[in-house]
C-alpha positions in Angstrom: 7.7 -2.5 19.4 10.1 -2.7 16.6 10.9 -1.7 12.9 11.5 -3.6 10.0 14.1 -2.1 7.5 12.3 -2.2 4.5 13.3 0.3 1.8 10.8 2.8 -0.2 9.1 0.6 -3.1 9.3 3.7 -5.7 11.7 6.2 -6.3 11.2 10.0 -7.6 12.0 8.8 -11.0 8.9 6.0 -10.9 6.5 8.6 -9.0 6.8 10.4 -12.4 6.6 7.3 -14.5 3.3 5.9 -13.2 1.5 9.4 -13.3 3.0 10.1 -17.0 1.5 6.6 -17.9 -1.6 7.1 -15.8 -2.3 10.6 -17.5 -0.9 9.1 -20.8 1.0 11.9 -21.6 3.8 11.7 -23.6 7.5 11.7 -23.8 7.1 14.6 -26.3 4.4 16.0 -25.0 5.5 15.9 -21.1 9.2 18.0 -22.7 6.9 20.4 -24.8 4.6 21.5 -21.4 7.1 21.6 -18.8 9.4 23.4 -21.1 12.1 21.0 -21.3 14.5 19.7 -23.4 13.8 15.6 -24.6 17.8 15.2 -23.5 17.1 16.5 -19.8 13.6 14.6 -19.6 15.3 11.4 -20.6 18.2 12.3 -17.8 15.3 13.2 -15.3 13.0 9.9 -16.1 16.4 7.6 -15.8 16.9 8.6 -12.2 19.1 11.4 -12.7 18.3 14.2 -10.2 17.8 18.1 -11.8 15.7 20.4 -9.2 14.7 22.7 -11.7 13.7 20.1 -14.6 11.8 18.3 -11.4 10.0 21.3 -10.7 8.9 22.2 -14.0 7.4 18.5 -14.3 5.5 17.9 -11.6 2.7 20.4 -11.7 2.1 19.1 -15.4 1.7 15.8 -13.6 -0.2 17.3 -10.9 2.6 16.1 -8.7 4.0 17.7 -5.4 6.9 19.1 -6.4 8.7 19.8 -3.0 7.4 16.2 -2.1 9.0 15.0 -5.0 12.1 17.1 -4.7 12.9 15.5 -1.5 11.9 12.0 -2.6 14.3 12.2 -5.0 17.1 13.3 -2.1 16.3 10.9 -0.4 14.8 13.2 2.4 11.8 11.4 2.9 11.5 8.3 5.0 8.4 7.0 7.6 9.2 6.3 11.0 7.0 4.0 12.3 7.0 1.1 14.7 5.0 -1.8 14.5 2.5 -1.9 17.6 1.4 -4.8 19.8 -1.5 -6.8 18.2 0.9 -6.1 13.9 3.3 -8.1 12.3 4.5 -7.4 9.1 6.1 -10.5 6.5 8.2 -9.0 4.0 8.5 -12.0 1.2 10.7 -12.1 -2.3 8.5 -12.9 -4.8 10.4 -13.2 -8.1 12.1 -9.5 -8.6 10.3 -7.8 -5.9 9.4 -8.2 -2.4 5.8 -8.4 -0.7 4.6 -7.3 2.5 1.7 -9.7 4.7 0.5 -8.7 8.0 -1.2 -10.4 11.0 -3.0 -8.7 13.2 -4.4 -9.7 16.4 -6.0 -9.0 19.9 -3.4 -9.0 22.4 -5.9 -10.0 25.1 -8.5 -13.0 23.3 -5.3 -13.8 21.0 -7.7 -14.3 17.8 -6.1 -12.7 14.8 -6.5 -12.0 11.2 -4.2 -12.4 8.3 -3.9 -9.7 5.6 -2.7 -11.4 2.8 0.3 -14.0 2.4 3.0 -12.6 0.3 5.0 -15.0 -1.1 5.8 -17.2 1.8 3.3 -17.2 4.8 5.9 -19.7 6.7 6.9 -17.2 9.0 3.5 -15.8 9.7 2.8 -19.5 11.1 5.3 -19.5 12.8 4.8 -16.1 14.5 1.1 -17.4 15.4 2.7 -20.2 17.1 5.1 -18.0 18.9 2.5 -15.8 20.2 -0.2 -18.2 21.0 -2.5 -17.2 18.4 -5.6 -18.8 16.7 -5.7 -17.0 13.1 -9.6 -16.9 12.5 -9.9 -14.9 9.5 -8.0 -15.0 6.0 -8.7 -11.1 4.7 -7.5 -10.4 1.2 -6.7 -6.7 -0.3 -6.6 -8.2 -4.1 -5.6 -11.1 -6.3 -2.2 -10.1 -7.9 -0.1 -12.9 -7.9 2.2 -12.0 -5.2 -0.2 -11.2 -2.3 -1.7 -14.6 -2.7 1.2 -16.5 -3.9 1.0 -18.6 -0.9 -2.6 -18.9 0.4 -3.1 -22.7 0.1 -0.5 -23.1 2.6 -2.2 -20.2 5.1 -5.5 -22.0 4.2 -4.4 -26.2 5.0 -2.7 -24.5 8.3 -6.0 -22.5 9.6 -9.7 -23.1 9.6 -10.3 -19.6 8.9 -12.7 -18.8 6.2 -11.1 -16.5 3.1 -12.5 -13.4 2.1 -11.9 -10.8 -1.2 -13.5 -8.4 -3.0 -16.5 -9.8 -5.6 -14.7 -7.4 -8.4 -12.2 -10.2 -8.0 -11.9 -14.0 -7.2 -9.0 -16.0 -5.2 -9.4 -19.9 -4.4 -11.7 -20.6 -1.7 -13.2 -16.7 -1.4 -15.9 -15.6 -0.3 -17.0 -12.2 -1.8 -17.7 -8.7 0.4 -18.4 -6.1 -1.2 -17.9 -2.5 0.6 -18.9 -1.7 3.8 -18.5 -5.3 4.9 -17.6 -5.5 8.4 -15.8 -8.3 11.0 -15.5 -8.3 14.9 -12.6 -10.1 16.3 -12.4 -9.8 20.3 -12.0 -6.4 20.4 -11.0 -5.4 16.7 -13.3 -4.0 14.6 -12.4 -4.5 10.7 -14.6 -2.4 8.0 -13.9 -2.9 4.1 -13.2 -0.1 1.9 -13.1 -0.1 -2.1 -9.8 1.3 -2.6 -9.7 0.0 -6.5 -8.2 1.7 -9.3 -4.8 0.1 -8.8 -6.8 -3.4 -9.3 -10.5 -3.8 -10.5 -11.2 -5.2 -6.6 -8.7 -3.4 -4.6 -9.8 -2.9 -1.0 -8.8 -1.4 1.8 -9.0 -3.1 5.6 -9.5 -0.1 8.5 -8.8 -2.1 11.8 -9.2 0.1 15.5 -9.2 -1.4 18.9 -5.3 -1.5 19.2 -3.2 1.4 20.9 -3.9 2.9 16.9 -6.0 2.5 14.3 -4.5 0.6 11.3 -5.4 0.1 7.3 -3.7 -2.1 5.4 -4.4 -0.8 2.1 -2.3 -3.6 -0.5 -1.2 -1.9 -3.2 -3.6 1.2 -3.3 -1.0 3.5 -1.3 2.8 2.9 -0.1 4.7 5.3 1.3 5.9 8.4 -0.7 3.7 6.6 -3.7 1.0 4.5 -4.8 0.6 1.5 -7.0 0.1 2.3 -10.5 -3.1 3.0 -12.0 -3.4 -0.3 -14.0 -7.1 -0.5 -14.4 -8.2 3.4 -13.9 -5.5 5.9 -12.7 -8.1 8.5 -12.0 -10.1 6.1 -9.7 -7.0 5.1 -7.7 -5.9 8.8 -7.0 -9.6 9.1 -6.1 -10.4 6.7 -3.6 -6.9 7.1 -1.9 -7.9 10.8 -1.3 -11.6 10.2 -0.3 -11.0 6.7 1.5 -7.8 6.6 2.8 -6.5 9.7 3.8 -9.5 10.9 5.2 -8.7 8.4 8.3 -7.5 9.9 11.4 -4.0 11.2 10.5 -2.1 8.4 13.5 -3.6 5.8 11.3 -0.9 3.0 10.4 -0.9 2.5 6.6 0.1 -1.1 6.1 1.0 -1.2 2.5 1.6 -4.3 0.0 5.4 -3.3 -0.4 7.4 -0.5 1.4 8.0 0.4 5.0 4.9 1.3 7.2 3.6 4.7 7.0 1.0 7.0 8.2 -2.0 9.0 7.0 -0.5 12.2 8.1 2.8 11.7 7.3 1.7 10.6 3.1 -0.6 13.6 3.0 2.5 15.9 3.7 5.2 14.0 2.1 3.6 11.6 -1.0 4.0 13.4 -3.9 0.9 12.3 -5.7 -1.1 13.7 -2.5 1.0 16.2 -1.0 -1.0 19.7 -1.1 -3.9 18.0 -2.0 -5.6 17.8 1.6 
């Protein structure tokens, strides 16, 4: 087992950003309700930590405020290794970075790949390395930078690529929800996790030593993706679809260290109190 050192993809100050935008509250209107000053908002929303300004925003957010409060100290940070049968690709693409995963069944050596970030290269290469035959292509949504690289994962493999109908990539094959794959001894069932994208799905793999869902950009650790097609559905499924697995589940996110159910129910602010 072993950990990748991959920072937290949000800070406090974008937590509060994305739900401001996603409840379309505001500047004005975000000061006046959580009885605030436009000056200290400004200082708050720029990065600039103030406990009691925090706390005064978050419940008009409908934010966790201790989560948040020890986001913003830096107090938060998942621990978790990756497990036999996971490997996770962390890619530059452009100003950011990208996370792909493979998965496979240590004992039939079939695997699947979640995406392909902005360079699948090294995903190859790890299927060489480990004897693998990568038989399925499984695709959480169609942004840019999860597919940036999935001709090259396509010429390599002869697996067959699936996404979501809400959404097309070259070569797809729709699923909708409830769609499920055997692989040796994985089982792989589809969830609609979309909110943060009109097809955004969620992947809840078990027959490894834990269950895993690689959830793209629906949830990362300490955060979420932002709402860009319906905020209110995004916070919505997460609750109902994701952290309602078993709380040992691995999240696997789009960008952002590896987390866990229980660990984002106590400590992601836009989730924390909720459950």
């Amino acid at each position: 087992m072993k950990t990748i050192d991959i920072p937290l993809e949000d800070t406090f100050a974008d937590v509060i950003s994305k739900a401001q935008r996603g409840l379309g509250i505001s500047d004005s209107e975000l000061a006046q309700k959580a009885r605030l000053d436009a000056h200290t908002l400004r200082r708050l929303r720029a990065g600039e930590f103030d406990e009691l300004a925090l706390f005064r925003v978050a419940p008009v957010l409908a934010l966790g405020a201790r989560a948040l409060s020890d986001l913003a100290q830096d107090q938060y940070r998942p621990e978790v290794h990756e497990i036999d049968g996971l490997a996770l690709f962390n890619t530059r693409f452009h100003d950011m970075r990208v996370n792909a995963f493979l998965v496979w069944d240590p004992k039939s050596r079939e695997a699947l790949a979640f995406d392909t970030g902005a360079d699948a290269s090294e995903m190859l290469a790890r299927a060489e390395e480990e004897g693998l035959t990568i038989k399925l292509i499984l695709l959480t949504h169609a942004h840019p930078d999860h597919i940036a690289d999935l001709a090259r994962l396509v010429n390599a493999t002869p697996a067959p690529v699936y996404i979501s109908g809400r959404e097309s990539a070259p070569g797809a094959e729709a699923i909708s929800e409830g769609k499920e794959f055997e692989l040796g001894r994985l089982h792989i069932k589809t969830l609609l996790t979309w909110g943060h994208s009109r097809g955004g799905v969620t992947y809840f793999v078990t027959g490894l030593s834990r269950p895993l869902a690689i959830v793209g950009d629906s949830i990362f650790a300490g955060s979420m993706g932002g709402g860009n097609v319906s905020y209110k559905d995004a916070l919505r499924n997460n609750l109902e679809k994701i952290l309602t697995l078993p709380d040992e589940t691995i999240i696997c996110p789009g960008h952002g260290p590896l987390t866990t159910v229980g660990q984002e129910k106590e400590h992601n602010p836009f989730f924390a109190g909720l459950i």
